[in-house]
C-alpha positions in Angstrom: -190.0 13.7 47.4 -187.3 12.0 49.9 -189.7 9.7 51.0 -190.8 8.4 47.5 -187.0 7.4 46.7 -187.2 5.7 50.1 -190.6 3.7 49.1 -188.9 2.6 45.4 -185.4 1.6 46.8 -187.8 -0.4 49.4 -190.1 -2.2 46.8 -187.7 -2.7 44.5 -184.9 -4.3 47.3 -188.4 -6.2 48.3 -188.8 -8.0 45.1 -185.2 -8.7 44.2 -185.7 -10.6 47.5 -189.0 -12.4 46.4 -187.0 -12.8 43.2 -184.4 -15.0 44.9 -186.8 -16.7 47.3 -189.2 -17.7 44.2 -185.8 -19.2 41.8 -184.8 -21.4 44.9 -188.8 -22.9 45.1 -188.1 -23.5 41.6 -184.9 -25.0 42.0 -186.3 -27.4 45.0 -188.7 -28.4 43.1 -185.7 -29.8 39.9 -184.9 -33.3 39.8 -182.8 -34.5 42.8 -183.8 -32.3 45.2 -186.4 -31.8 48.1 -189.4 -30.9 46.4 -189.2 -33.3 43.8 -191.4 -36.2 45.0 -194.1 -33.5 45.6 -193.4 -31.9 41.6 -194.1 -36.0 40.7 -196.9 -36.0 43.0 -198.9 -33.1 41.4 -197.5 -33.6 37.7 -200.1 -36.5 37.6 -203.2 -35.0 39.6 -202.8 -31.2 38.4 -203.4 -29.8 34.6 -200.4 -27.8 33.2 -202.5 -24.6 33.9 -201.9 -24.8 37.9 -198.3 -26.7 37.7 -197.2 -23.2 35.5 -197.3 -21.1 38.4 -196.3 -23.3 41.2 -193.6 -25.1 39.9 -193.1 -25.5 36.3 -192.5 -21.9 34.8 -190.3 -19.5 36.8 -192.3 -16.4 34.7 -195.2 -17.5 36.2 -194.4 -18.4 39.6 -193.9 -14.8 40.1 -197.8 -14.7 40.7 -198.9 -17.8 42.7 -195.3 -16.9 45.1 -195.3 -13.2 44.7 -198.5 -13.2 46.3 -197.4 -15.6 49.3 -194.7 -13.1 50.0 -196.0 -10.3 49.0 -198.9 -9.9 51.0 -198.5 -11.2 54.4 -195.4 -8.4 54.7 -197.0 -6.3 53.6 -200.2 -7.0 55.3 -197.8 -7.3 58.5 -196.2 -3.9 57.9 -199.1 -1.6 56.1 -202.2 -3.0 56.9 -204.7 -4.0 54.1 -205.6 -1.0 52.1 -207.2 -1.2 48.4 -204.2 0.3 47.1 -201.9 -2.9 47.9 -204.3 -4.9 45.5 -202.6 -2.4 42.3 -199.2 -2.3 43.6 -198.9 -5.9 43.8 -199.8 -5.6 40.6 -196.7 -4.0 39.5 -195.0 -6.6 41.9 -195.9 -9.5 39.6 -194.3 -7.6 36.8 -191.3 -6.5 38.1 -191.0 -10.0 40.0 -191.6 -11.6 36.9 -188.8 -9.6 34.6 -186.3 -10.5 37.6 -187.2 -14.2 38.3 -186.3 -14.6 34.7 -183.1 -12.6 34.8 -181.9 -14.4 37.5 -182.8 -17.8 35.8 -180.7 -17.1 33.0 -177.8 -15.9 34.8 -177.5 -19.2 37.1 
């Protein structure tokens, strides 16, 4: 049982972290800043349907980004095993409800 408490504190302290690297992509990408020429770039060459998850809508980016953090560590750490696949799953959706909490707050 000990070591299921230590698995959730782990995933969860994981995608607060994924959380906060995926707002400051989004922020990058805001006028004035870094990312913006590429934003420009891809705003006239990419349909709304791809800009969503990389840079446009921070609910969505939890996908596209989630899964660039999400599975080299773990990948790095675990191993690939099917069961990764589900648990990113519930990644997305935590990393999701969190991107946006933390969107709001700033």
């Amino acid at each position: 049982m000990n070591h299921v408490l230590y698995y959730l504190s782990c995933f969860f302290l994981f995608s607060v972290l994924q959380a906060m690297f995926i707002n400051g992509v989004k922020e990058a990408f805001s006028e004035g800043n870094i990312l913006n020429p590429v934003k420009v770039f891809l705003s006239k060459r990419v349909s709304e349907f791809w800009q969503k998850p990389l840079y446009s809508c921070i609910k969505c980016m939890a996908s596209a980004w989630g899964a660039v953090t999400f599975f080299p560590a773990v990948i790095y750490i675990y191993g690939f095993k099917w069961e990764e696949v589900v648990i990113y799953v519930f990644n997305v959706g935590v990393v999701s409800f969190l991107n946006n909490f933390f969107y709001k707050r700033a």
